[in-house]
C-alpha positions, 0 to 999 in steps of 0.5 A: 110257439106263438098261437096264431088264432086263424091256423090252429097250431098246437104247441110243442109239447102238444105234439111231442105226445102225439105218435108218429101217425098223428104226427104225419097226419099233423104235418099233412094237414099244414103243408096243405094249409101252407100250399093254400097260403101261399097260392093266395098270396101269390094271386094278391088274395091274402090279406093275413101274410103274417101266417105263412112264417109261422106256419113254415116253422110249424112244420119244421118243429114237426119234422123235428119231432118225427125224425127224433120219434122215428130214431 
């Protein structure tokens, strides 16, 4: 996965060391940053909007990881 400097992602094999609780934690985290993203981009306030596709896989990789993880 490509490092975005301004959103902080950590790579895939980063998360696929983490445990389920860091994990969601993770997720919570993005989808909160994701929610923010997009509201700025709706108001014509972000000026950055290369972030949100990446940051949308980002946290599919995540729910990937956690249903393998929970299986």
């Amino acid at each position: 996965m490509k490092e975005i400097k301004d959103l902080w992602l950590k790579s895939l094999k980063d998360l696929q060391k983490l445990d389920l609780n860091s994990l969601r934690k993770e997720l919570v985290w993005s989808k909160k940053k994701l929610f923010e993203l997009t509201m700025k981009l709706e108001l014509n306030e972000l000026k950055q909007t290369h972030l949100v596709k990446p940051l949308r896989r980002y946290i599919a990789a995540i729910n990937t990881i956690v249903m393998q993880k929970a299986i």
